[in-house]
C-alpha positions as CSV (number, residue, x, y, z in Angstrom):
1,X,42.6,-49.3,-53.0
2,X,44.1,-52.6,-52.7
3,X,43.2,-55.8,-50.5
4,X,45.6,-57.6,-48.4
5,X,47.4,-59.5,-51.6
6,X,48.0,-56.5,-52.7
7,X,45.4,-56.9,-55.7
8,X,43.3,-53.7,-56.7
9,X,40.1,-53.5,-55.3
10,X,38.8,-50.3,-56.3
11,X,40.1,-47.0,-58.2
12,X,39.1,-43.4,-58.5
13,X,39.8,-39.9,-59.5
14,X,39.5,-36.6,-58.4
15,X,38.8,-33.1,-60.1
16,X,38.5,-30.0,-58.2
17,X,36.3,-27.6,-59.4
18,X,34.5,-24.7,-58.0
19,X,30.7,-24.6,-56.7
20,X,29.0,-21.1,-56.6
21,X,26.4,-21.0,-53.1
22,X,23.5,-18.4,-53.1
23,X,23.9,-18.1,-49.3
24,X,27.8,-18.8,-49.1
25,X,30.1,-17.6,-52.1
26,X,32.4,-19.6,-54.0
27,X,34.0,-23.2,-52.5
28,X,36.4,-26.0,-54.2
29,X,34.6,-28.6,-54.6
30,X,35.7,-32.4,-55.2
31,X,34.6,-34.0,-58.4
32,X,34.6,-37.4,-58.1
33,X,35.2,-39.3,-61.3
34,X,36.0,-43.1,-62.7
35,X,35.3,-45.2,-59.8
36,X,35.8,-48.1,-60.9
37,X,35.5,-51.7,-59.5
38,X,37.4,-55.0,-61.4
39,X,34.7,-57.1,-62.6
40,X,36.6,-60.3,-60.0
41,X,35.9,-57.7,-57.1
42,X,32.8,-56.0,-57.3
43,X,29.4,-56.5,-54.7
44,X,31.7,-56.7,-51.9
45,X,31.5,-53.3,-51.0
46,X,35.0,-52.0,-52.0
47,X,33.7,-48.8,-54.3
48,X,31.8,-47.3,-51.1
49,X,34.9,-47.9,-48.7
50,X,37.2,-46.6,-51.2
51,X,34.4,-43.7,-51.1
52,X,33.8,-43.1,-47.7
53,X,37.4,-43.5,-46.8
54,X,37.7,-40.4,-49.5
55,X,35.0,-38.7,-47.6
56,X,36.3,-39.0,-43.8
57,X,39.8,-37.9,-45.2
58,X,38.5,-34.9,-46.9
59,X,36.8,-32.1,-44.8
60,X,34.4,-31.0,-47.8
61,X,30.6,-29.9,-47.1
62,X,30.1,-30.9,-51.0
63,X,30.8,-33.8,-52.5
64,X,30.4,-33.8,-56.2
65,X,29.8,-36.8,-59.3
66,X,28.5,-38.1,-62.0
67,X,26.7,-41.6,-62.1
68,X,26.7,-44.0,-64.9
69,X,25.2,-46.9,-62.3
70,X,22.1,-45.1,-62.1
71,X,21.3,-43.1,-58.3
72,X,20.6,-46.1,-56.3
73,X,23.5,-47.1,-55.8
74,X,25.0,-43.4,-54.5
75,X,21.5,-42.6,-52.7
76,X,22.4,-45.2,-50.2
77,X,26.0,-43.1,-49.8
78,X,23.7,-39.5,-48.9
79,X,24.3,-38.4,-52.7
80,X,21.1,-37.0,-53.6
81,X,20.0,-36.9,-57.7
82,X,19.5,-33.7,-59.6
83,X,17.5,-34.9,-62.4
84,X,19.2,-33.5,-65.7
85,X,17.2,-33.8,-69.5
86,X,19.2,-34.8,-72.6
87,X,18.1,-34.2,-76.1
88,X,19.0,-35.0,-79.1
89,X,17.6,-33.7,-82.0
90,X,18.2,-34.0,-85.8
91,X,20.0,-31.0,-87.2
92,X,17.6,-28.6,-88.8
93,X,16.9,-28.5,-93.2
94,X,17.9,-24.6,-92.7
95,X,21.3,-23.8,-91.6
96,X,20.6,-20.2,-89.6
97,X,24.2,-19.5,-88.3
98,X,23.6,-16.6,-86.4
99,X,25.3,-13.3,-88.2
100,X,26.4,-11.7,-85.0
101,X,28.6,-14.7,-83.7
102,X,32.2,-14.8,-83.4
103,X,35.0,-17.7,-81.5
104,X,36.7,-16.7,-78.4
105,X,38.9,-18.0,-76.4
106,X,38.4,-21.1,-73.7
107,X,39.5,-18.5,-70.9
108,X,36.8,-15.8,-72.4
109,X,34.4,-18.3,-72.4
110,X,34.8,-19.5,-68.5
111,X,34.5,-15.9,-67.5
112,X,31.8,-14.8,-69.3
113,X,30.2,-18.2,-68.2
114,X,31.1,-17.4,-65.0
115,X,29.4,-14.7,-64.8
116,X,26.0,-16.1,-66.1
117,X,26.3,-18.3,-63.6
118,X,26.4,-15.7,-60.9
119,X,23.5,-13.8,-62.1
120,X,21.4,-17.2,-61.9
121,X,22.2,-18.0,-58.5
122,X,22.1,-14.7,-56.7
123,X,18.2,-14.9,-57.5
124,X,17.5,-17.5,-56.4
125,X,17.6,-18.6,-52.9
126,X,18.9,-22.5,-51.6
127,X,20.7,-22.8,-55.3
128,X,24.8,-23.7,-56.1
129,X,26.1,-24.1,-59.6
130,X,29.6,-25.5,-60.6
131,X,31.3,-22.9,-62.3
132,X,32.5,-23.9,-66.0
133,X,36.2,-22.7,-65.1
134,X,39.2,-23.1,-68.1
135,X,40.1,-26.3,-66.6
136,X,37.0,-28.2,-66.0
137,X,36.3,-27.5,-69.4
138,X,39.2,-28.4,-70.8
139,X,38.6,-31.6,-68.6
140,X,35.6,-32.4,-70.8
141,X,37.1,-31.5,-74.1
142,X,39.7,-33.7,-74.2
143,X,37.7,-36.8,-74.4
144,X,36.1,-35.7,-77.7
145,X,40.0,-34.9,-78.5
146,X,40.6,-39.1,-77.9
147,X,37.0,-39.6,-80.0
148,X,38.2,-37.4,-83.0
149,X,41.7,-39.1,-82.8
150,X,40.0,-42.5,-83.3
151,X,37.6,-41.5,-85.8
152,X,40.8,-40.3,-87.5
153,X,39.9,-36.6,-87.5
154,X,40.9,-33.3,-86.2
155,X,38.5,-31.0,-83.8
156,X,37.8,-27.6,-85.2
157,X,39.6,-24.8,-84.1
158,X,36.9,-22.6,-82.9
159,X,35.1,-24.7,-79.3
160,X,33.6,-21.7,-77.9
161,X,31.5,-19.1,-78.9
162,X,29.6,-15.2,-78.5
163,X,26.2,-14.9,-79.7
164,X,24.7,-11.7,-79.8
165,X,21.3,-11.3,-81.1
166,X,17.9,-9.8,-80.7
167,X,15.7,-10.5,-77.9
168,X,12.8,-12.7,-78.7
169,X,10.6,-9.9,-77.6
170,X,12.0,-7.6,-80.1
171,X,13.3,-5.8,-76.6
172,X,17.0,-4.9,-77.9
173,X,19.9,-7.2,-77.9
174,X,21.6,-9.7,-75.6
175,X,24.9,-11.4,-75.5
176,X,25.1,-15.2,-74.3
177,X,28.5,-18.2,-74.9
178,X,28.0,-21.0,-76.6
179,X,30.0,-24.4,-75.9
180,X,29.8,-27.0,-78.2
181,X,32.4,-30.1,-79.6
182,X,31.5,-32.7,-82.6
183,X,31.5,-36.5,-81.3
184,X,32.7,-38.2,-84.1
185,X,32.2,-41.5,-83.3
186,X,28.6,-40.7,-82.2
187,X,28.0,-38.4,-85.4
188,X,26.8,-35.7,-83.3
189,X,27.7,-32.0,-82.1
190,X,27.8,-32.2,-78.5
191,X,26.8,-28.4,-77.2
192,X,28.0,-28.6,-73.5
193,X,26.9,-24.6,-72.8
194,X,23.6,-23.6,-74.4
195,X,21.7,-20.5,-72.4
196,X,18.2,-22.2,-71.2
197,X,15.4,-21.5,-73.7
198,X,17.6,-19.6,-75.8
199,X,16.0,-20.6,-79.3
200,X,18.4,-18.3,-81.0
201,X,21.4,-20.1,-79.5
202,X,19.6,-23.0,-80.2
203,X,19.3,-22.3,-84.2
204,X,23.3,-21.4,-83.8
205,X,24.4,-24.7,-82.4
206,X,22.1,-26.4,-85.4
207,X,24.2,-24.1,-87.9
208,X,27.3,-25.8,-86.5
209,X,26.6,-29.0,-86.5
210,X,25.4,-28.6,-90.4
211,X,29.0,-27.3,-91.1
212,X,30.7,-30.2,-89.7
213,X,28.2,-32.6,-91.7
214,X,26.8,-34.1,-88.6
215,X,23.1,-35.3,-88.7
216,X,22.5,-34.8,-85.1
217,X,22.9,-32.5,-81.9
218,X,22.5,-33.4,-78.2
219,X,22.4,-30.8,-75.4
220,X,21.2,-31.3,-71.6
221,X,18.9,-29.3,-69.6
222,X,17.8,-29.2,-66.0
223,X,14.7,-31.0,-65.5
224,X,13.2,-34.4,-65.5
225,X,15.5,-37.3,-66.4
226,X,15.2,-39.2,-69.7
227,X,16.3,-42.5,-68.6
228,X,19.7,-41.9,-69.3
229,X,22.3,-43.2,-66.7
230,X,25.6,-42.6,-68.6
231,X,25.3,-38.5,-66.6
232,X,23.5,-38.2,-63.4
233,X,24.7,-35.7,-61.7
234,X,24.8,-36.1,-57.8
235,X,25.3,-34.1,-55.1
236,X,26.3,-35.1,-51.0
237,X,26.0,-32.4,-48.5
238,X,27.5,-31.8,-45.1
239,X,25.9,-29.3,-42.6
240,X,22.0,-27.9,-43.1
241,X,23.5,-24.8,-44.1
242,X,24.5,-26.0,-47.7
243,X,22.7,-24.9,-50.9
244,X,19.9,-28.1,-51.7
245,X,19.3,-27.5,-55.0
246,X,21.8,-28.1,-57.6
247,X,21.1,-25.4,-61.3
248,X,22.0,-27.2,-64.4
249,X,25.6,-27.9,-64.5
250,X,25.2,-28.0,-68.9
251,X,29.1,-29.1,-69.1
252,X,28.3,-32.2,-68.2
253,X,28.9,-35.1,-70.5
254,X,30.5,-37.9,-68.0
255,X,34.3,-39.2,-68.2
């Protein structure tokens, strides 16, 4: 968006993706990304005309981002905050790669994410998830391609990952995906899909980061905030019949 000089007044990019409703099915879903203000320009209101212009032009009942402002500024918009944890932990003494673990492909990964994601919602009324498809991950990955770049190294082949192990309970065995990247300017593995509570998934992600000689791992889960306001993740609904409550959207690092 430019001003009557023609100088830029405000910028911004969009990502569709695909939201998963309880009550509704599947919907695209704008991703709102990189609004950006010049330092000359900003508190005169340009980001949230260049944002509600967006909005009036686009007949969406979900409007999707992440904030690195913190939510005050978006709450005043109608974009409501679904508070997401992230932790960072120091890579465990004992490397405990899990046996049963093998690489698959980005596209095996988004289905069989996919449908993880579809047994979480259907349980659970008044819920919507975004759905890791091939290209919103992909979307993520390639910043930690521009981070390896300038730390002068290569990412590892194998991204993505099936775990199958025993149940905790000794109950038989299950199968989850793993999705994780090393930041190599950070000095950390980044595991961007983690199943919730999974400890064994947990100890596998550890065992990765150990082989890449990184002293740290950070991973997010849904729940209270940590002060963090590089990844807020925030939500704007039109119509009382949309899904409220947002389920941990875990590929979520923000660009």
């Amino acid at each position: 968006m430019s001003d009557e000089r023609g100088e830029l007044c405000a910028s911004m990019d969009i990502l569709d993706v695909t939201f998963l409703l309880n009550d509704s099915g599947e919907q695209r879903v704008p991703l709102i990304t990189s609004l950006v203000t010049p330092e000359a320009k900003r508190g005169q209101w340009h980001a949230s005309r260049i944002l509600r212009e967006f909005e009036l032009q686009n007949p969406s009942s979900i409007f999707f981002l992440y904030s690195d402002v913190g939510a005050k500024f978006y709450q005043r918009l109608g974009y409501v905050e679904h508070p997401l944890a992230e932790i960072i932990e120091a890579v465990a003494a004992l490397d405990k790669l899990t046996a049963d673990a093998r690489p698959i492909t980005l596209e095996q990964f988004s289905e069989k994410a996919r449908a993880q994601c579809i047994a979480w919602v259907k349980d659970q009324p008044g819920t919507m998830i975004c759905l890791p498809d091939a290209h919103f991950t992909d979307w993520h990955i390639e910043r930690y391609r521009s981070f390896a770049a300038s730390a002068c190294r290569t990412l590892p082949p194998d991204l993505f990952w099936r775990v199958d192990h025993e149940v905790a309970s000794g109950a038989g065995r299950v199968e989850h995906v793993v999705a994780g990247v090393p930041d190599f300017l950070a000095l950390q593995y980044d595991c961007l899909w983690l199943t919730p509570g999974c400890s064994e998934c947990l100890q596998f992600v550890h065992g990765l980061a150990r082989r890449l000689e990184l002293p740290m791992i950070r991973y997010w889960s849904h729940g209270k905030a940590t002060g963090d306001e590089d990844c807020i993740p925030m939500v704007k609904t039109v119509g009382a019949s949309v899904a409220a409550r947002l389920l941990t959207p875990q590929i979520c690092t923000w660009f």
